[in-house]
N, C-alpha and C positions, 0 to 999 in steps of 0.2 A: 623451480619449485612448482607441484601443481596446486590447485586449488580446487581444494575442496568443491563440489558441486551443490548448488543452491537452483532448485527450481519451485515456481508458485505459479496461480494463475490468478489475474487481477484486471480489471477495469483500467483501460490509462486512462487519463483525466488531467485538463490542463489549465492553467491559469495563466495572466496575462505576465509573459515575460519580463516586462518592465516593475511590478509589483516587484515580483521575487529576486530583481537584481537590485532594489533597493533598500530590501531587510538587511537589517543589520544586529546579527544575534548577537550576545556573551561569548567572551571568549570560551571554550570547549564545545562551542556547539557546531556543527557541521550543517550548513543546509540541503538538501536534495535537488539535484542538479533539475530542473525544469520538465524533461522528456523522464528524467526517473518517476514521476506523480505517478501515484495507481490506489487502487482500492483492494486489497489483496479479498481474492473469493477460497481458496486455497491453498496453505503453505503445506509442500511437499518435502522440503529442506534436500538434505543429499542423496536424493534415486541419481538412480542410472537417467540417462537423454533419452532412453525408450521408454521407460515408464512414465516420464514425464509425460512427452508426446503420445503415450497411449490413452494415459487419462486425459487431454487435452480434447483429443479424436473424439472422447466419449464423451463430450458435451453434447445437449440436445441442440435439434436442428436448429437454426437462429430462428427465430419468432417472427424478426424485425420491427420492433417494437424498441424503440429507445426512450429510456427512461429520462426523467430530469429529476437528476439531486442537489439538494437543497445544501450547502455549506453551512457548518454551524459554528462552532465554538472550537478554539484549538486547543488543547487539555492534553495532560502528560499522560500519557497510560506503558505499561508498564507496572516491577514493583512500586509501588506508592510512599516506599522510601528513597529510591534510587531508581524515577522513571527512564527508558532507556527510549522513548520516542515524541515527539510533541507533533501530534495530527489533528488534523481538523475534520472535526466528526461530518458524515453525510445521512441523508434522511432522504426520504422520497413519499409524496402524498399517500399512496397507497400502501406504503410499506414494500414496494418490491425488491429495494435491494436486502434487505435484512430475507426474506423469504426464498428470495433464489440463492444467496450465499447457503442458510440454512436445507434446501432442497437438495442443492449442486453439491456442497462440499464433501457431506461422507462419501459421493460415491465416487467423487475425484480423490480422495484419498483414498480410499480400499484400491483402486485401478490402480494407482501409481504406488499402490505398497507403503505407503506413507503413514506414520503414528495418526490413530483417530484424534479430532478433537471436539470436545465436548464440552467447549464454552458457546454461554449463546453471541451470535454474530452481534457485532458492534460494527455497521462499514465506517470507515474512515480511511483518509489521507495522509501519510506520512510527511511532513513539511521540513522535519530538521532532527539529529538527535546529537544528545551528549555525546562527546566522546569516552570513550570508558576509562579514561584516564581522572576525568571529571569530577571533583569532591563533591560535596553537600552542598557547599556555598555557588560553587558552580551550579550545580543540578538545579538551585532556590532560582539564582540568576535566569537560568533557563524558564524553570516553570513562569516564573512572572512576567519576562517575556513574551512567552509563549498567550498570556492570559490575555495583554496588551491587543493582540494582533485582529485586524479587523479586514476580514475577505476582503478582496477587492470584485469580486461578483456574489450575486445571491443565488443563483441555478449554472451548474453546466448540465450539460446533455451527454449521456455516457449510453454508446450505441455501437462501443466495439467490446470486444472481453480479448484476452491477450496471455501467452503462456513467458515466462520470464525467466533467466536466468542470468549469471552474474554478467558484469558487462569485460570486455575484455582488457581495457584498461580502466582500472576503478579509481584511477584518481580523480579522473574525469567524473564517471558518472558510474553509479553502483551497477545499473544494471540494463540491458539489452531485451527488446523484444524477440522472442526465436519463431511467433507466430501466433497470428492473429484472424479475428473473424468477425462482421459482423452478428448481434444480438439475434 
């Protein structure tokens, strides 16, 4: 069977491994394998590996300049009857990742042919999601959860950006780096 093609481009971002191997969510919830963390700048969804990799190419030159984001609060987003992610918001003193997601994104999606999107940027961290099999009472279970959870650091430093596609065994872990660069 093949699968469907999923490519984005996102900030990896990490947290201390021992943290996330002793969460312990609701049952239907799924957590994100450790090395999957990222901040998506990007979702391309199903292009072709060229398109992706072409809008990837057309990032501006690194800057080198890395930032420090701030972890905040972990909150469901999604529809807000049936959220379909629990992440933990990022922020940055200056505002730069909200600014370069909103600079960067339309023109990584027009390059990679990808549907416009025109919500304003919220960066955040994916940490866990329901699974879609998931009722209400599960989805409740999750949000509160989710409300519970308290970072175990207050800054990381995100100073690489990274283009992603599915991983090749996703039991494992959802997704793979296919290439990466420093800021």
């Amino acid at each position: 069977m093949s699968r469907r093609p999923n490519w984005f481009v996102g900030w990896p971002l990490s947290l201390p491994t021992d943290w996330l191997t002793r969460l312990r969510p609701p049952p239907r919830v799924r957590l994100f394998h450790p090395d999957d963390l990222h901040a998506t700048v990007a979702f391309f969804g199903p292009v072709s590996a060229e398109a992706a990799r072409a809008a990837f190419s057309a990032l501006p030159p690194p800057a080198g300049d890395a930032v420090q984001a701030r972890w905040g609060p972990v909150v469901p987003m999604g529809d807000p009857r049936r959220p379909s992610a629990l992440s933990a918001l990022l922020s940055s003193d200056g505002g730069e990742l909200r600014a370069f997601i909103q600079l960067n994104r339309p023109r990584l999606l027009e390059r990679a042919g990808a549907r416009p999107d025109a919500r304003t940027p919220r960066p955040h961290v994916t940490l866990a999601r329901p699974q879609r099999r998931a009722g209400p009472a599960d989805r409740a279970a999750a949000v509160a959860w989710a409300a519970g959870l308290r970072m175990p650091v207050e800054r990381s430093v995100i100073d690489r950006i990274a283009l992603y596609s599915w991983s090749d065994d996703r039991r494992a872990r959802l997704f793979r780096v296919v290439d990466s660069r420093p800021l």
